[in-house]
C-alpha positions as CSV (number, residue, x, y, z in Angstrom):
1,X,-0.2,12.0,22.4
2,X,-1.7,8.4,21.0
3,X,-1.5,5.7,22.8
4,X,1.2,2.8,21.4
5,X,-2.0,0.7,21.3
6,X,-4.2,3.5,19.6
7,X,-1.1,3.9,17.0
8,X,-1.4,0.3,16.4
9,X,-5.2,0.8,15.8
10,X,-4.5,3.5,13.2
11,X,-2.5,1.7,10.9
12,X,-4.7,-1.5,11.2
13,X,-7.2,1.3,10.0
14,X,-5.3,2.6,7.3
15,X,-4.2,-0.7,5.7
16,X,-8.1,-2.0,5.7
17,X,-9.3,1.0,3.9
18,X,-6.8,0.8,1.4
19,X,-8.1,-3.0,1.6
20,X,-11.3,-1.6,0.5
21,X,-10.3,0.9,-1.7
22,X,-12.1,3.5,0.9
23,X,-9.7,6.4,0.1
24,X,-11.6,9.1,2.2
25,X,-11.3,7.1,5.2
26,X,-7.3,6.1,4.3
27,X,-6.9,10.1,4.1
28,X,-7.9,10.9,7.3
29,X,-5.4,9.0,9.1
30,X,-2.6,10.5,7.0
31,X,-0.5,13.5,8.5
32,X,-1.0,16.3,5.8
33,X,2.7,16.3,5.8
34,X,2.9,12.8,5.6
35,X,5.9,11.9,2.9
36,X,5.6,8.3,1.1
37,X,9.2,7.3,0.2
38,X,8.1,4.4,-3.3
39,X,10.2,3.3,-6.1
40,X,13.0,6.0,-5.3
41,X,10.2,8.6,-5.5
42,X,8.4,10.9,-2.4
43,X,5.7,11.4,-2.5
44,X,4.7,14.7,-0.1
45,X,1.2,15.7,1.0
46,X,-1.4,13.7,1.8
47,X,-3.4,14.7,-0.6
48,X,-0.8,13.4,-3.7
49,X,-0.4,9.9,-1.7
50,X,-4.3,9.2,-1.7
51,X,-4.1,10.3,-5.1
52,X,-1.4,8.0,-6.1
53,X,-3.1,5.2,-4.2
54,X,-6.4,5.8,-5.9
55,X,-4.9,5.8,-9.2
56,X,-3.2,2.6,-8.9
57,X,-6.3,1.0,-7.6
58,X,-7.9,2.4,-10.8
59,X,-5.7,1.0,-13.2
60,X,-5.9,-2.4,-11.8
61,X,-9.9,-2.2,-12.3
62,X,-9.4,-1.1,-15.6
63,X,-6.6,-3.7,-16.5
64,X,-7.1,-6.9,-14.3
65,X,-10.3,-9.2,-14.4
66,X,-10.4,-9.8,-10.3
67,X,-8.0,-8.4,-7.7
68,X,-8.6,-8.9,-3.8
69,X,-6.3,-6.8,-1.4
70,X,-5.1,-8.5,1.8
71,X,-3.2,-6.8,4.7
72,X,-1.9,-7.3,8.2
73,X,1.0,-6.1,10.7
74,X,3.6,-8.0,10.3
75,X,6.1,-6.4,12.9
76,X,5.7,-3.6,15.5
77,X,9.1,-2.6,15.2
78,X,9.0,0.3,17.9
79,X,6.9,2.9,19.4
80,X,5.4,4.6,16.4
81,X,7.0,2.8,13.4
82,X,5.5,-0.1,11.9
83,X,5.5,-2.7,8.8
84,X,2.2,-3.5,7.2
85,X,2.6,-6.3,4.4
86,X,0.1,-6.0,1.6
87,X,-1.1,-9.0,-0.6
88,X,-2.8,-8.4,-3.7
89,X,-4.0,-11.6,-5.1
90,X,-4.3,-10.9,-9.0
91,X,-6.7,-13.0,-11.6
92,X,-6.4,-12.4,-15.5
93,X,-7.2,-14.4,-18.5
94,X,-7.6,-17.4,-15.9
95,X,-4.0,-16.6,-14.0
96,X,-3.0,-15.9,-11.0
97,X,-0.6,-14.3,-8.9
98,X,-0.1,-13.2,-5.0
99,X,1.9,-9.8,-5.1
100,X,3.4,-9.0,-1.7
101,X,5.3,-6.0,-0.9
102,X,5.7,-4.6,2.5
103,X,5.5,-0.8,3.7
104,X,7.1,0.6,7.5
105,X,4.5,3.3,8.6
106,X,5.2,5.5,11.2
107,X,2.8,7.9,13.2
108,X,3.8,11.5,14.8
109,X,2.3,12.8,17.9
110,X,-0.9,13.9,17.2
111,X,-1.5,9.8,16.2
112,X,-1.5,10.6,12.3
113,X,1.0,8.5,9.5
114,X,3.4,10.7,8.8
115,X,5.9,8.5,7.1
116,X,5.7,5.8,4.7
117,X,8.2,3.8,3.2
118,X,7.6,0.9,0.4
119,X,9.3,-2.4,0.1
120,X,9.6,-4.7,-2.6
121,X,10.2,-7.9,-1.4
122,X,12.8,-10.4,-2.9
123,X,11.7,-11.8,-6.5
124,X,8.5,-9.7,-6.6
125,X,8.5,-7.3,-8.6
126,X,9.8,-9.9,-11.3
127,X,7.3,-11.8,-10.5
128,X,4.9,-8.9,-11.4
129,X,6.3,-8.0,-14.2
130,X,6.2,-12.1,-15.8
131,X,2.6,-12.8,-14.9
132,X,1.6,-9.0,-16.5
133,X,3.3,-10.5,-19.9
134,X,1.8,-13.7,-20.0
135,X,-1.6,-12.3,-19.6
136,X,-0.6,-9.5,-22.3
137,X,-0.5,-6.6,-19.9
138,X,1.6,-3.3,-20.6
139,X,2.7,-1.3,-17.8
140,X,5.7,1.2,-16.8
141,X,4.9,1.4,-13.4
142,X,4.8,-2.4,-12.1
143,X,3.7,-1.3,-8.2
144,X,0.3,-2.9,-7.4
């Protein structure tokens, strides 16, 4: 069983790589089971998470002139359940926008993320979805 301190350790891990946009490493510290509870979807597997993860990163290449992705612990709020807030600061056409949302992960014994759950903070995802039309961006899915 992981240490509360080792737990910690793995989700600081976790949050960096997606950071970097280092997917293999992100996988690794996902439970195969792991379920990802986002926009009132669940995601299961982590193979369809990383993939989902990956896909969004790819679309903001493809889409957005400059993105850099911040993340930190915000609360440990027991022994293996966590929340992680991510910042995505967004550049386009010579805008920019700071996208928060937050996400509560939680490890199972063997010291893997097992559970994820997304949060969309108050006034963001309007936020989002007002900066991608003045800069002339279509998208259904407005999770960054």
């Amino acid at each position: 069983m992981a240490t509360h301190l080792e737990q910690m350790k793995v989700v600081e891990q976790f949050a960096a790589a997606l950071d970097n946009e280092d997917y293999e490493a992100a996988y690794t510290l996902l439970s195969p089971t792991c379920t990802y509870e986002i926009s009132e979807r669940v995601l299961r597997g982590s193979d369809s998470i990383i993939a989902s993860y990956r896909a969004n990163g790819e679309w903001v290449a493809a889409n957005i002139d400059s993105v850099t992705y911040r993340s930190s612990i915000e609360e440990d709020i027991d022994g293996d359940r966590f929340l992680v807030r991510f910042e995505d600061q967004l550049t386009h056409k010579g805008k920019q926008l700071t996208h928060a949302c937050q996400q509560i992960m939680q490890l199972d014994a063997s010291g893997k993320i097992n559970r994820i759950e997304h949060r969309d903070l108050p006034g963001e995802p309007e936020a989002l979805k007002a900066f991608f039309q003045e800069v002339g961006i279509k998208r259904e899915s407005q999770n960054v």
